[in-house]
C-alpha positions in Angstrom: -18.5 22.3 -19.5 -19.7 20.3 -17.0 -20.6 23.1 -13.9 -22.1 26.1 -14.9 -20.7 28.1 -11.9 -21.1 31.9 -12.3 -18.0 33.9 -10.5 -17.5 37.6 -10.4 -14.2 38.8 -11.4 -13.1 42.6 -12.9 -11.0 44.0 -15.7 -9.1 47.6 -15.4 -6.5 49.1 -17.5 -6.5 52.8 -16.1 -4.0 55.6 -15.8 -4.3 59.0 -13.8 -4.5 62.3 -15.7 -0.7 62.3 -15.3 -0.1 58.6 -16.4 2.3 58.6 -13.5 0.1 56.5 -11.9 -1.4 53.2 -13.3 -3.8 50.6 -13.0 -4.2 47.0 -14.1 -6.7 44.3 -13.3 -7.0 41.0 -14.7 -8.1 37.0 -14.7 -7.3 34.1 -16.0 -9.1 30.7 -15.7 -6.8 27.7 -15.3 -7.1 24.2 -14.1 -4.7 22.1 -11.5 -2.5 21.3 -14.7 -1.7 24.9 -15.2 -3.4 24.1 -18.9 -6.1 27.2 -19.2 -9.8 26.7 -19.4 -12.6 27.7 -21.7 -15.1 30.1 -20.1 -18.1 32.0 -21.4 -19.1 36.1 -20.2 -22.6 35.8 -18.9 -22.5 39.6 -18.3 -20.3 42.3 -18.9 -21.2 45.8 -16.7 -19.0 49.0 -16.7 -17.9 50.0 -13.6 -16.0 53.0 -12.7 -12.0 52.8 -12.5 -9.6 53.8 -10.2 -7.9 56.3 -12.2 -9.6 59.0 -15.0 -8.1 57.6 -18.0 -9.5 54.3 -19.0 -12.1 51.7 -18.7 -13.3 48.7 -16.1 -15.7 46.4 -16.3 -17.2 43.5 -13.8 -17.6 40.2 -15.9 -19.6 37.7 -14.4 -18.4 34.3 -15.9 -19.2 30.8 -16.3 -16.8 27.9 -15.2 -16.1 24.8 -14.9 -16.4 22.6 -11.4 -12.4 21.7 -12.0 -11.3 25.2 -12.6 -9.6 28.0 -11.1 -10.0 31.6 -11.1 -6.8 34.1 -10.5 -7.7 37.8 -10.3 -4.7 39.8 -10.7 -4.8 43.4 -9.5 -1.2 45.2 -10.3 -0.8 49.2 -9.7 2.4 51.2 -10.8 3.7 54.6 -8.7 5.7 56.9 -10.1 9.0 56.0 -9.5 7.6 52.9 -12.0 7.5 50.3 -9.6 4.8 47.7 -9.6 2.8 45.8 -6.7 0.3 43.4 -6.9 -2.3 41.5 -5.3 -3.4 38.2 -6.0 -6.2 36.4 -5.4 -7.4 32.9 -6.1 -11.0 31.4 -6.4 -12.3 28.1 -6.5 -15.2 27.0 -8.7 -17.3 28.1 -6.3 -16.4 31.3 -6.1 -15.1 30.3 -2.8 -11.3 32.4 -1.7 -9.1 29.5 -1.4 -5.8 32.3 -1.1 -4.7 36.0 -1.1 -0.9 36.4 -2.5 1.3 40.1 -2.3 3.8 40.7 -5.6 6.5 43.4 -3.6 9.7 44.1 -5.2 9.7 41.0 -7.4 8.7 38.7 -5.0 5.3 36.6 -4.4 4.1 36.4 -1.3 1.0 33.7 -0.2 -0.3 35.9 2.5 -3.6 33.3 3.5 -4.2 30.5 1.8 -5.3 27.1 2.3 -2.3 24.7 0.9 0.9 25.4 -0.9 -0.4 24.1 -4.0 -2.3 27.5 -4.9 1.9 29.2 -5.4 2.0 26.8 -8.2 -1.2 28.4 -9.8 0.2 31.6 -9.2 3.7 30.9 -10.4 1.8 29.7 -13.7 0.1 32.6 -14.0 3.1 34.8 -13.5 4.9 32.4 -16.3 2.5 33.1 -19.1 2.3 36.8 -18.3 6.0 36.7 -18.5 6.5 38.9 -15.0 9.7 39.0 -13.3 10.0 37.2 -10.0 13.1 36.8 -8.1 11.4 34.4 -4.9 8.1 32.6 -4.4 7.5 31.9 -0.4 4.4 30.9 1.5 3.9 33.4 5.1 0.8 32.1 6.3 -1.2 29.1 6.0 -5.5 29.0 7.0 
Protein backbone atom coordinates (compact mmCIF):
# COMPACT_ATOMS: atom_id res chain seq x y z
CA UNK A 1 0.00 0.00 0.00
CA UNK A 2 1.26 3.10 -0.58
CA UNK A 3 -1.43 5.54 1.64
CA UNK A 4 -2.31 4.41 4.76
CA UNK A 5 -5.67 6.34 4.81
CA UNK A 6 -8.08 5.20 7.57
CA UNK A 7 -11.99 5.48 6.43
CA UNK A 8 -15.00 4.68 8.44
CA UNK A 9 -17.38 2.47 6.79
CA UNK A 10 -20.29 -0.08 8.51
CA UNK A 11 -21.55 -3.65 8.05
CA UNK A 12 -25.35 -4.69 9.00
CA UNK A 13 -27.20 -7.76 8.17
CA UNK A 14 -30.41 -7.35 10.45
CA UNK A 15 -33.97 -8.37 10.35
CA UNK A 16 -36.99 -7.23 12.62
CA UNK A 17 -38.64 -9.67 15.08
CA UNK A 18 -41.00 -10.45 12.18
CA UNK A 19 -38.23 -10.81 9.41
CA UNK A 20 -40.69 -8.79 7.28
CA UNK A 21 -38.47 -6.19 7.50
CA UNK A 22 -34.66 -6.34 6.63
CA UNK A 23 -31.50 -4.71 6.68
CA UNK A 24 -28.24 -4.87 4.76
CA UNK A 25 -25.14 -2.70 4.88
CA UNK A 26 -22.01 -3.24 3.02
CA UNK A 27 -18.52 -1.99 1.32
CA UNK A 28 -16.38 -2.80 -1.10
CA UNK A 29 -13.00 -1.18 -2.03
CA UNK A 30 -12.25 -0.78 -5.70
CA UNK A 31 -10.02 1.18 -7.89
CA UNK A 32 -10.88 3.37 -11.21
CA UNK A 33 -10.38 -0.08 -13.10
CA UNK A 34 -13.24 -1.58 -11.41
CA UNK A 35 -10.35 -4.36 -10.25
CA UNK A 36 -10.91 -4.51 -6.26
CA UNK A 37 -8.36 -3.55 -3.76
CA UNK A 38 -6.60 -5.02 -0.76
CA UNK A 39 -7.45 -3.37 2.48
CA UNK A 40 -6.67 -4.12 6.13
CA UNK A 41 -9.46 -3.65 9.49
CA UNK A 42 -7.60 -1.29 11.79
CA UNK A 43 -10.72 -1.68 14.15
CA UNK A 44 -13.73 -3.48 14.33
CA UNK A 45 -16.53 -1.95 16.99
CA UNK A 46 -20.16 -3.38 17.45
CA UNK A 47 -22.61 -1.04 16.99
CA UNK A 48 -26.26 -1.39 17.48
CA UNK A 49 -28.55 -2.37 14.32
CA UNK A 50 -31.45 -1.20 13.00
CA UNK A 51 -33.58 -4.06 13.46
CA UNK A 52 -33.52 -6.77 16.66
CA UNK A 53 -32.27 -9.72 14.88
CA UNK A 54 -28.73 -9.50 13.91
CA UNK A 55 -25.40 -7.86 14.14
CA UNK A 56 -23.47 -4.36 12.88
CA UNK A 57 -20.35 -3.35 13.29
CA UNK A 58 -18.20 0.06 12.32
CA UNK A 59 -14.84 -1.02 10.63
CA UNK A 60 -12.43 1.53 10.38
CA UNK A 61 -10.10 0.49 7.39
CA UNK A 62 -6.98 1.23 5.78
CA UNK A 63 -6.67 2.12 1.99
CA UNK A 64 -4.90 2.99 -0.63
CA UNK A 65 -4.37 6.82 -2.10
CA UNK A 66 -5.83 5.24 -5.59
CA UNK A 67 -8.88 3.61 -4.11
CA UNK A 68 -12.39 3.89 -3.73
CA UNK A 69 -14.83 3.10 -1.09
CA UNK A 70 -18.64 2.20 -1.92
CA UNK A 71 -20.88 1.81 1.16
CA UNK A 72 -23.98 0.05 0.22
CA UNK A 73 -26.97 0.39 2.57
CA UNK A 74 -30.11 -1.75 1.01
CA UNK A 75 -33.41 -2.20 3.27
CA UNK A 76 -36.38 -4.64 2.23
CA UNK A 77 -40.38 -3.91 3.28
CA UNK A 78 -42.69 -6.28 3.43
CA UNK A 79 -44.15 -6.49 0.25
CA UNK A 80 -40.16 -7.71 -0.47
CA UNK A 81 -39.14 -4.85 -2.24
CA UNK A 82 -35.59 -3.50 -1.95
CA UNK A 83 -34.17 0.18 -1.91
CA UNK A 84 -30.87 1.32 -1.50
CA UNK A 85 -28.57 4.04 -0.99
CA UNK A 86 -25.28 4.39 -2.20
CA UNK A 87 -22.62 6.25 -1.33
CA UNK A 88 -19.09 6.72 -2.64
CA UNK A 89 -15.75 7.88 -0.85
CA UNK A 90 -12.52 8.90 -2.00
CA UNK A 91 -9.28 7.95 -0.38
CA UNK A 92 -9.64 10.52 1.77
CA UNK A 93 -12.64 9.71 3.18
CA UNK A 94 -13.86 12.62 1.27
CA UNK A 95 -17.97 12.09 -0.34
CA UNK A 96 -17.34 12.33 -3.94
CA UNK A 97 -21.40 11.00 -4.63
CA UNK A 98 -24.71 9.84 -3.03
CA UNK A 99 -26.70 7.40 -5.52
CA UNK A 100 -30.72 6.11 -4.83
CA UNK A 101 -31.45 2.14 -6.10
CA UNK A 102 -35.72 2.53 -6.47
CA UNK A 103 -37.47 -0.05 -8.32
CA UNK A 104 -34.45 -1.41 -10.17
CA UNK A 105 -33.12 1.70 -11.14
CA UNK A 106 -29.78 3.72 -10.01
CA UNK A 107 -30.07 6.97 -9.40
CA UNK A 108 -26.66 9.53 -8.98
CA UNK A 109 -28.49 11.98 -6.77
CA UNK A 110 -25.06 14.43 -6.01
CA UNK A 111 -22.07 13.65 -7.21
CA UNK A 112 -19.13 15.25 -8.71
CA UNK A 113 -18.62 13.57 -12.42
CA UNK A 114 -20.33 10.80 -14.14
CA UNK A 115 -17.50 8.63 -13.80
CA UNK A 116 -18.59 7.58 -10.09
CA UNK A 117 -22.04 5.52 -12.09
CA UNK A 118 -19.39 3.35 -13.53
CA UNK A 119 -18.06 2.51 -9.94
CA UNK A 120 -21.41 1.93 -9.00
CA UNK A 121 -22.51 -0.07 -11.95
CA UNK A 122 -19.34 -2.34 -11.09
CA UNK A 123 -20.33 -2.77 -7.84
CA UNK A 124 -23.91 -3.66 -8.76
CA UNK A 125 -22.19 -6.27 -11.43
CA UNK A 126 -20.29 -8.32 -8.88
CA UNK A 127 -23.08 -8.37 -6.40
CA UNK A 128 -25.16 -9.60 -9.26
CA UNK A 129 -28.29 -7.01 -8.46
CA UNK A 130 -30.87 -6.43 -11.00
CA UNK A 131 -30.92 -2.97 -12.62
CA UNK A 132 -33.12 -2.07 -15.43
CA UNK A 133 -31.55 1.91 -15.97
CA UNK A 134 -28.52 3.84 -14.66
CA UNK A 135 -29.12 7.83 -14.99
CA UNK A 136 -27.30 10.78 -13.49
CA UNK A 137 -30.11 13.67 -11.72
CA UNK A 138 -27.79 15.97 -10.34
CA UNK A 139 -24.30 17.00 -10.72
CA UNK A 140 -22.11 19.16 -7.65
Amino acid sequence: MDGKNTIKVFTEKSKSRTGLHQRRRLYFVINRECEEMNFKVVRKLGTKPLYVKGEAEEHQIAISNDSYVIQLDFRMNPRGRVVGDIMVYDSNGRCLGRAVYRKLKVRLVEGESTELINLIRCVFRKLKLPVKKYAVIKLW
